[in-house]
N, C-alpha and C positions, 0 to 999 in steps of 0.2 A: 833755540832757533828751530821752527818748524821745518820741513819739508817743503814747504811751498815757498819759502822764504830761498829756503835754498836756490828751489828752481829759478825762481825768480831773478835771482843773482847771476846766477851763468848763465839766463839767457842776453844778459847785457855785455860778459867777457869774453875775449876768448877770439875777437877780432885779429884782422895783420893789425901788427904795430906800427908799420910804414905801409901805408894803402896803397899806394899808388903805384909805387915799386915794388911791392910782394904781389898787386895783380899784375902787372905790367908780364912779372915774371911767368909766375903760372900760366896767364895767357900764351904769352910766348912758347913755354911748354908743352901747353896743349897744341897750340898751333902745327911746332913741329913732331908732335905725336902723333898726329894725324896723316900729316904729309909723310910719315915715314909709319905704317904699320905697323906692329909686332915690336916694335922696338922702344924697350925700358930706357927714360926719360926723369930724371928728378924735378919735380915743380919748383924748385929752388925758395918756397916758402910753405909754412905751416898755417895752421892754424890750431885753436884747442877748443872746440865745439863740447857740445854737454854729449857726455853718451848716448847712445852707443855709438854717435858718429865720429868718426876718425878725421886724424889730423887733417889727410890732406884731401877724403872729400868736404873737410869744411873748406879747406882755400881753394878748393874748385866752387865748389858753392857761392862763395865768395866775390869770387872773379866772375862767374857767368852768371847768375843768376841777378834777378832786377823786376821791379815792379811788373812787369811784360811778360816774366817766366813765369807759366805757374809750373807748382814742381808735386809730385806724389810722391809719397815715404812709404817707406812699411810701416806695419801696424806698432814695432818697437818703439823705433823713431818717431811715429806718431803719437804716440803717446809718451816722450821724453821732452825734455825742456827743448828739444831740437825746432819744432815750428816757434817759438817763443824768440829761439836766436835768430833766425831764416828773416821772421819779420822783422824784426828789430833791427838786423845788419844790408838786410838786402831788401826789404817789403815784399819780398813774394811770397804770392797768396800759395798757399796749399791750398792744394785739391783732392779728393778723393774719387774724378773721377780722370781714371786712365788715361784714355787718349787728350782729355786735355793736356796731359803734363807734357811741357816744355822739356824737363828733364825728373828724373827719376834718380831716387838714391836708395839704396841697396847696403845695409851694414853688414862687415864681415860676417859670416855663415845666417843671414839670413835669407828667407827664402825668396829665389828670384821667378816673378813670374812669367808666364809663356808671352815672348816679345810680344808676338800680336794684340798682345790686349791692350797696346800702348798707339798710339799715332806713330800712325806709317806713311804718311805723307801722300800726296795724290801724283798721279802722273805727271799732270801741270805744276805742281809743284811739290815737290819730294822733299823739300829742307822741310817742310811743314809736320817734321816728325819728332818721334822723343829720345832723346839722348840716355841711356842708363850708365849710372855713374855707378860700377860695384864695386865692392871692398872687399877682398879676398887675402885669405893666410899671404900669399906671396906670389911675386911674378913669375917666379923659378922654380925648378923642383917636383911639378906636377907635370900630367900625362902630357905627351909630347905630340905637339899639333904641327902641320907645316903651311905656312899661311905666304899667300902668293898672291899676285892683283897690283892696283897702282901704286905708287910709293913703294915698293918689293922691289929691289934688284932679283930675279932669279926665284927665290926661296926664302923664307927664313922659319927658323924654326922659334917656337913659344911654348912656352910650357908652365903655365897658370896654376896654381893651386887653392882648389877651395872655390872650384868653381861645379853647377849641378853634373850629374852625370848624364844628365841629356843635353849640355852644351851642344854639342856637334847637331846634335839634332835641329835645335831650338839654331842652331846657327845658317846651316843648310836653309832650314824654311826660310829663315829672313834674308838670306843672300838669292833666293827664288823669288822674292818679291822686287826685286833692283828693276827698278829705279827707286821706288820706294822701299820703306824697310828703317828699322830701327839703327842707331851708332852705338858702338859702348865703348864706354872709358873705365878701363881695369884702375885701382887705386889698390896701393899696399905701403902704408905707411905715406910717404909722400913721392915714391915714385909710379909713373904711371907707366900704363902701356894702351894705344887706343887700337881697336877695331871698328874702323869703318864698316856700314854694309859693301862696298867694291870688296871686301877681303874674302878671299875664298881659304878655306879652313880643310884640311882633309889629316886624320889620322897617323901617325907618323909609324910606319911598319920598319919594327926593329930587324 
């Protein structure tokens, strides 16, 4: 059995087993990951995508993506059975160029690049931007940020792991662009954590 053969193969498995009720879910998850900041959320469904994509940005993929998204990959992903399943389960075209992308997928320690090269949406209309979905070691356990804004009672504190060391950087710029500006969706295994651009991110001083 070739290689190609292979590929071929898992870019047809690896779907939800219950479609309707494993996006229903995730949707839902995302939904209230959103409305609530900072705060670790299980998608309460999987998926098993061809490498190097992970479980559960295939079932966000899954769930939000559709003929309408187009979506940009890394150059890994782009070149893994990963566009082979995206069309096959969802028809959305890849793109290779940036700011078209609807949403952006990012695998764990790959490299993430500077928001702005992505749609940032216009004044008149700012959803007209791109969602990054990254995949990182873990939600826990890395440098401690304290992230404040809508859906934040107060404070809360996050601490990401496996994320660049100019995060804060690349974050700041795109929270100076609000109304526009980029969304991202933390992924680590199948629990998420979202940051809107509303979230304001500042260093956490031990």
């Amino acid at each position: 059995m070739g290689a190609h053969t292979e590929i071929h193969a898992s870019a047809y498995a690896g779907a939800f087993t219950d479609p309707v009720f494993q996006s229903q879910s995730v949707f839902r998850a995302l939904m209230d990951a959103t409305a609530r900041p900072g705060t670790i959320l299980q998608l309460g469904a999987s998926a098993t995508p061809p490498a190097p994509l992970g479980a559960g940005a295939g079932a966000i993929a899954l769930t939000l993506c559709d003929d309408g998204t187009p979506v940009w990959l890394t150059s890994a992903l782009a070149q893994s059975s990963v566009p082979a399943w995206l069309s096959f389960h969802t028809s959305a075209p890849v793109t290779d160029i940036k700011p078209d992308a609807r949403f952006v997928f990012i695998e764990a320690g790959g490299i993430v690049p500077g928001f702005d090269q992505f749609a940032l949406g216009t004044q008149e209309y700012p959803d007209r931007s791109s969602t990054l979905v990254i995949e990182i070691a873990s939600l826990n356990g890395g440098p401690e940020f304290v992230a404040a804004g809508p859906g934040i009672r107060d404070e809360i504190i996050v601490a990401p792991q496996g994320l660049p060391d100019i995060f804060l950087t690349l974050w700041a710029e795109n929270r100076g662009l609000f109304p526009r500006g980029i969304d991202l969706i933390l992924v680590a295994g199948t629990d998420v954590l979202c940051l809107p651009r509303t979230t304001k991110l500042r260093r956490r001083e031990v």
